[in-house]
C-alpha positions in Angstrom: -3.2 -17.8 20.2 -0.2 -16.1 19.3 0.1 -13.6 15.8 3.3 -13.3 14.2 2.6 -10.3 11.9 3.7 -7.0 10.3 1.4 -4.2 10.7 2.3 -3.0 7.1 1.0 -6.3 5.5 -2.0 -7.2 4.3 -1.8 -10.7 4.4 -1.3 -9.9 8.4 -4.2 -7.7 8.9 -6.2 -10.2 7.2 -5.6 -12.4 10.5 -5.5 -10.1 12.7 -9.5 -8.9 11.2 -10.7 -12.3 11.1 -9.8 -12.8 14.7 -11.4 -9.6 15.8 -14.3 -9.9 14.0 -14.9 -13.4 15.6 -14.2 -12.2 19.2 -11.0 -14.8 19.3 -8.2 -13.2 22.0 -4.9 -13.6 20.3 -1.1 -11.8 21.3 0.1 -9.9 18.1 3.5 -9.9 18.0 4.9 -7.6 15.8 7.4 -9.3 13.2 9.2 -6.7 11.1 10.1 -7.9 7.5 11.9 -5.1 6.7 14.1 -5.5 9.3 14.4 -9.6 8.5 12.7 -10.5 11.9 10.7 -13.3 9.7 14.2 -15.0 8.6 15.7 -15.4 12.4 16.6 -18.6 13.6 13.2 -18.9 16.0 11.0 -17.7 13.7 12.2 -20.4 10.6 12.0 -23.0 13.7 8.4 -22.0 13.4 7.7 -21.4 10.0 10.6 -22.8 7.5 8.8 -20.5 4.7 10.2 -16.9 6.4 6.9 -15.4 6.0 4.4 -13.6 7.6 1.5 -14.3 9.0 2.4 -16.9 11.1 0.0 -18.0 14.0 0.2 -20.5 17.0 -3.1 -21.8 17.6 -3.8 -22.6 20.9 -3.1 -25.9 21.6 0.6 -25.0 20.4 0.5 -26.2 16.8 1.9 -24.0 14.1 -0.1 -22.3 11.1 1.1 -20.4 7.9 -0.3 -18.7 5.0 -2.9 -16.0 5.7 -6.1 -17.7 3.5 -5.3 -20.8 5.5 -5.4 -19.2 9.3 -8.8 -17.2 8.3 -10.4 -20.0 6.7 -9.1 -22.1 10.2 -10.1 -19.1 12.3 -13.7 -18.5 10.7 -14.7 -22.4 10.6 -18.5 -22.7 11.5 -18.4 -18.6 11.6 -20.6 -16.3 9.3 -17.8 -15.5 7.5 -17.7 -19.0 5.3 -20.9 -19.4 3.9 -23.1 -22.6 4.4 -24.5 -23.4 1.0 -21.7 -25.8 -0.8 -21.7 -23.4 -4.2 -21.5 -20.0 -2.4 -18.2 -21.5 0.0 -16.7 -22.7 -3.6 -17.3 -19.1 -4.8 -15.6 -17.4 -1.6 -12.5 -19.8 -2.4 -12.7 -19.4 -6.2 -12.0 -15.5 -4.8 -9.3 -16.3 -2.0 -7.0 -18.4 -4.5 -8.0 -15.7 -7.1 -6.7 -13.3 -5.0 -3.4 -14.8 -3.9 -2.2 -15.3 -7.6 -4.1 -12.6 -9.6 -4.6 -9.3 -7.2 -2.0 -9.4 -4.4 1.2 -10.0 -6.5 0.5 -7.1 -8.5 -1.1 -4.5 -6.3 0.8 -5.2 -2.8 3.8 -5.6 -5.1 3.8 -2.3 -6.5 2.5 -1.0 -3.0 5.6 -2.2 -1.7 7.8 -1.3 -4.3 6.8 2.3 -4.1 5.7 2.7 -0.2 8.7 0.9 1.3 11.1 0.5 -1.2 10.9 4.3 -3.1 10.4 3.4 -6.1 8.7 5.9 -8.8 5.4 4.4 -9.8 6.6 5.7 -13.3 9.6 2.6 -12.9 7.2 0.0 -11.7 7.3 -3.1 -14.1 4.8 -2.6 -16.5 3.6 -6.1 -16.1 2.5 -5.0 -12.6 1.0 -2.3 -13.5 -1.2 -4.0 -16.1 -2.6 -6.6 -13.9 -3.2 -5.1 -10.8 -5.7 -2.5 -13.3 -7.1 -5.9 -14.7 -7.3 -7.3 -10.7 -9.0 -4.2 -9.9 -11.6 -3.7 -12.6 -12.3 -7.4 -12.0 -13.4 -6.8 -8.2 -15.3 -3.7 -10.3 -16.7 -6.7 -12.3 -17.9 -9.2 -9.3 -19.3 -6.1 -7.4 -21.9 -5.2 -10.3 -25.0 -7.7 -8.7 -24.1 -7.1 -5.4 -22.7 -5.1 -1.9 -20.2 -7.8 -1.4 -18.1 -10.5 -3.1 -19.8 -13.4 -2.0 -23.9 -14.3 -1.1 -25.0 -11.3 -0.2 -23.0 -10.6 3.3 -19.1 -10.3 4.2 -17.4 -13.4 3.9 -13.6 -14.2 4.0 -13.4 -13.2 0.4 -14.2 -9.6 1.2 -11.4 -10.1 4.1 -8.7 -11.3 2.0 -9.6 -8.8 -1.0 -9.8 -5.6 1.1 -6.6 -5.9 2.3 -4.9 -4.6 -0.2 -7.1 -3.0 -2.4 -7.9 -0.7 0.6 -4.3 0.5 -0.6 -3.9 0.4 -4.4 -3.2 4.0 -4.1 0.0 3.4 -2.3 1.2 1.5 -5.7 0.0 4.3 -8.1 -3.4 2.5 -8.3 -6.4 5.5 -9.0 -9.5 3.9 -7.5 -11.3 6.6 -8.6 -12.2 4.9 -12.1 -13.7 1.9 -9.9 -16.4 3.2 -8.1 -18.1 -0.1 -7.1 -14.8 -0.8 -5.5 -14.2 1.9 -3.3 -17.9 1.7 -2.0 -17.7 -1.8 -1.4 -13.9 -1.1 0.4 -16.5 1.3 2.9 -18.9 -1.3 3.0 -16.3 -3.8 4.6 -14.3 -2.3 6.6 -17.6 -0.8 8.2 -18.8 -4.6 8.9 -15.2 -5.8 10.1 -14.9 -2.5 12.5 -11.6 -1.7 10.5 -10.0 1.9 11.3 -7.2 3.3 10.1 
């Protein structure tokens, strides 16, 4: 399997996690945004979207969108859970997470990481939700260690991507203590290091 991802992106890591929490040998192949690398010729022959990640599986087929690969990647893995109601809850979080946490907190990480911005110039839109997207992790984590049943599933994957971060943005995890714990708490069980 080859990895088409940027090191800086959460959505990336995400894969790249999944895959070496499962024991799956891949290629990474760094593909830098910043420098367009996702917009080539090649790369749009591969995925028309532009975006990173990008993986190609093994038997050659193409695969986009970084919930899809680790849900594809984790099938039949401890990472989904078996009981019907606790997989609904892991995707209530992943498609909670794509349109209410990363837009706002990997936005204004970007914005101010990459792009320089003053957090005191981010939208405050983006500010405002990506406090709300935080204290509602703070929320879910209030019964138990992680997001899901009791054990790391892909919820925690997609969620600690970025979260791990918020500070970049101007994010203060320091008023959501459940949060950073659980941020310990996950990237202990996925073997993540900084």
């Amino acid at each position: 399997m080859r990895i088409y991802g940027d090191s800086i992106s959460g959505n990336c890591l995400k894969v790249k996690w999944t895959a070496d929490f499962l024991g799956r040998s891949y290629e990474w192949i760094e593909t830098d945004i910043l420098k367009g690398e996702s917009r080539t010729e090649a790369f749009l022959a591969m995925n028309p979207a532009g975006q990173v990640p990008a993986v190609i599986l093994d038997d050659g087929r193409p695969l986009a969108q970084s919930n899809a690969i680790i849900l594809h990647l984790a099938e039949g893995s401890a990472l989904i859970p078996p009981d019907a109601y606790d997989r609904a809850k892991m995707l209530e979080w992943l498609f909670w997470e794509q349109y209410s946490h990363e837009p706002y907190i990997a936005v204004a990480r970007f914005q101010v990481r990459y792009l320089g911005k003053p957090v005191r110039d981010l939208e405050p839109r983006i500010v405002e939700r990506g406090k709300a997207a935080l204290q509602r992790l703070e929320d879910g984590l209030a019964a138990s260690p992680f997001l899901v049943g009791g054990a790391v599933t892909l919820a925690d994957v997609a969620l600690v991507a970025y979260t791990r971060w918020a500070h970049e943005g101007g994010f203060d995890l320091a008023g959501y203590p459940r949060v950073r714990a659980w941020i310990a708490r996950v990237e202990q069980a996925l073997r993540i290091a900084d």
